[in-house]
C-alpha positions in Angstrom: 0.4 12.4 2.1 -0.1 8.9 1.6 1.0 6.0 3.4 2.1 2.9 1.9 2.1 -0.4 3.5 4.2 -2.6 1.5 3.8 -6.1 1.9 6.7 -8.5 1.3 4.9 -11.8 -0.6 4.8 -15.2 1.9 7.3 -18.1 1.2 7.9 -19.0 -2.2 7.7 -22.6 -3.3 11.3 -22.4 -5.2 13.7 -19.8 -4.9 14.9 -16.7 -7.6 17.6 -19.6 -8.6 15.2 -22.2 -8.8 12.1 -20.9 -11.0 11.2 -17.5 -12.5 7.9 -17.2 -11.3 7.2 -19.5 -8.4 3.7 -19.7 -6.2 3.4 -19.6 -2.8 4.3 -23.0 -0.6 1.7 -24.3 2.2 3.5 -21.8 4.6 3.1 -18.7 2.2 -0.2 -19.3 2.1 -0.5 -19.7 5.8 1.2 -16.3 5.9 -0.4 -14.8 3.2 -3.8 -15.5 5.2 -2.5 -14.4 8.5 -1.5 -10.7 6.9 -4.9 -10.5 5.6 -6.4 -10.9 9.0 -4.0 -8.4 10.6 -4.3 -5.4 7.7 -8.5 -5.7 8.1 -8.3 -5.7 11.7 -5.9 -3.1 11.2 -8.0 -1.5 8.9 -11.0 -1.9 11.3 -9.6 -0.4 13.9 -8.7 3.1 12.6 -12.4 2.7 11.2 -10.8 4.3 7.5 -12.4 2.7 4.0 -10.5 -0.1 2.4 -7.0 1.2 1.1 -6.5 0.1 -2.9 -4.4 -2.6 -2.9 -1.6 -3.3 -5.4 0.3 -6.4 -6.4 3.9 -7.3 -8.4 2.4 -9.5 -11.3 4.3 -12.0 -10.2 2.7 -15.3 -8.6 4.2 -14.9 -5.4 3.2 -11.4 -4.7 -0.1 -12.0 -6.4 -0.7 -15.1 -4.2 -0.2 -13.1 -0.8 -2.8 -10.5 -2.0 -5.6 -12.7 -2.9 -7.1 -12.8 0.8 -7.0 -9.5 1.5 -8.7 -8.6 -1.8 -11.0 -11.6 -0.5 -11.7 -10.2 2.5 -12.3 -6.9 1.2 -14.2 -7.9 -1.9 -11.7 -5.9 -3.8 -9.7 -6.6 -7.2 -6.2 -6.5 -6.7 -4.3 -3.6 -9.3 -1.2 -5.4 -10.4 1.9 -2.5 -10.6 4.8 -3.6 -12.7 6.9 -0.9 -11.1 7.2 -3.1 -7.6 8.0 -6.2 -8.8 11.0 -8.1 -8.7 14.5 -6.3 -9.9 15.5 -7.2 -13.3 18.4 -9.5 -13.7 20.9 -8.9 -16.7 20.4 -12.9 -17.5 17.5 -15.4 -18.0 19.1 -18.3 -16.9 18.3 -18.9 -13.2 21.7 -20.0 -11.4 23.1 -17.2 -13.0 20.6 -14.6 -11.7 20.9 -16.0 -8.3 24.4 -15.3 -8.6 24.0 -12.2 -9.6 21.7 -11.1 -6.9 23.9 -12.6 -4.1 26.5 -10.4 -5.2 24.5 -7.5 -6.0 22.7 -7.6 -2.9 26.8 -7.1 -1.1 27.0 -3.7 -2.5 25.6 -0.1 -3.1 23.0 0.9 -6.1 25.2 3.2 -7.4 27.5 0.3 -8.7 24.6 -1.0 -10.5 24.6 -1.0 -14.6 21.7 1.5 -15.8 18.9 -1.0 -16.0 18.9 -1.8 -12.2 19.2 1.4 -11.5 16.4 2.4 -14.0 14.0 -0.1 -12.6 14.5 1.5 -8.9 14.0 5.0 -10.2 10.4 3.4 -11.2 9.7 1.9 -8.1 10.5 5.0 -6.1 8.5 7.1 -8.4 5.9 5.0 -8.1 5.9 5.3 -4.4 6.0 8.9 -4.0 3.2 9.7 -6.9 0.8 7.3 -4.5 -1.9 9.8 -3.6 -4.4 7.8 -1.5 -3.1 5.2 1.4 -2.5 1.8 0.0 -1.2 -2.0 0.3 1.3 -3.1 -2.2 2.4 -6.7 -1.8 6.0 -6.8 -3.3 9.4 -8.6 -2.5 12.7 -8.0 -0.9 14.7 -6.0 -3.1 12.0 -3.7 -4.0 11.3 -3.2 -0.2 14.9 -2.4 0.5 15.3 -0.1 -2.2 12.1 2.2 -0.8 13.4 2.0 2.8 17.2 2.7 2.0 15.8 6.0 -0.2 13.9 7.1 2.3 16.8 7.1 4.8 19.3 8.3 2.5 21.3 4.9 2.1 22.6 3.7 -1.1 23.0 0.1 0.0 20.8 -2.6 -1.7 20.2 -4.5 1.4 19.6 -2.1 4.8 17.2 -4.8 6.8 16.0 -8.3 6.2 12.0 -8.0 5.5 10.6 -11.5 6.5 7.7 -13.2 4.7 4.3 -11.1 4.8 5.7 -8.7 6.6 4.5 -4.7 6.5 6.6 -1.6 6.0 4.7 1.4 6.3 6.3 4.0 4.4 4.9 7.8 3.8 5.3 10.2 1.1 4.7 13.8 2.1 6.0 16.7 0.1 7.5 14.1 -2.6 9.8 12.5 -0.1 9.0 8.9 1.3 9.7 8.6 5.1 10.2 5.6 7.2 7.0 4.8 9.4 7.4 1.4 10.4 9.9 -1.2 9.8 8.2 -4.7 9.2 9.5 -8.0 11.1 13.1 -8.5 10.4 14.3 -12.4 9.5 17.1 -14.0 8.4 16.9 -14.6 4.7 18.9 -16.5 2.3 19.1 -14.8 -1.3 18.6 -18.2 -3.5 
């Protein structure tokens, strides 16, 4: 069994309709810092070696990492698998629109690439055989936590900014530990 922290990146400078790949503002990197603290103390505490520590390749997720693998001395493996969902266009008011409406309904209404790009995340999660920190986003967080309790919704809670959900994957089937800090987000 492993547990799996997931970490959802801190505030993005623009929004998924406003950039493709944005940074982290002055309060994501605020945020970013403060998770850092609390996974080493954390860490500390329960007096266990470092945990490997994952990152979407995007710059947001990337961005949040960076003082934990600081802190820890670490390098940061970046995992495709747990980045963003794929939307069916480029062009960024249009994905926005997309996800708002996507985000409304059930995976199962999904076309096969959405749904191919959750399979991926979820068996990335359960094939995690040592206890790690992945620093990820929204969607990708809600589609690990509605598996594991059985839901078929895309959005089943509101992960804020840098925060943790600790899942587990005994016997090849994730498990809800811990629910991170719950916000009210805006899909841009």
């Amino acid at each position: 069994m492993a547990m799996i922290n997931l970490v959802r990146h801190g505030q993005a400078a623009a929004g998924f309709g406003a950039h493709a790949d944005p940074g982290l503002d002055d309060l994501g990197r605020a945020q970013a810092n403060e998770v850092a603290r609390m996974l080493h103390q954390q860490n500390q505490k329960n007096q266990q070696p470092h945990p490997k520590v994952f990152s979407s390749p995007l710059a947001r997720a990337q961005e949040t990492a960076t003082p934990l693998a600081q802190l820890w001395q670490t390098q940061v493996r970046l995992e495709a698998r747990v980045a963003e969902i794929p939307s069916p266009t480029p062009e960024l008011a249009a994905r926005a629109a997309w996800l708002r409406e996507a985000m409304r309904g059930t995976w199962s209404a999904l076309a096969e690439p959405a749904l191919a790009w959750r399979a991926a995340l979820l068996e990335c999660l359960v094939n995690q055989q040592e206890d790690c920190i992945m620093f990820s986003h929204f969607v990708a967080i809600n589609a690990a936590v509605g598996a594991a309790q059985g839901d078929d919704r895309m959005h089943v809670f509101s992960p804020d900014n840098a925060s943790v959900t600790t899942l587990d994957n005994q016997d090849g089937q994730l498990r809800v530990v811990h629910l991170g800090v719950v916000a009210d987000t805006h899909i841009n």
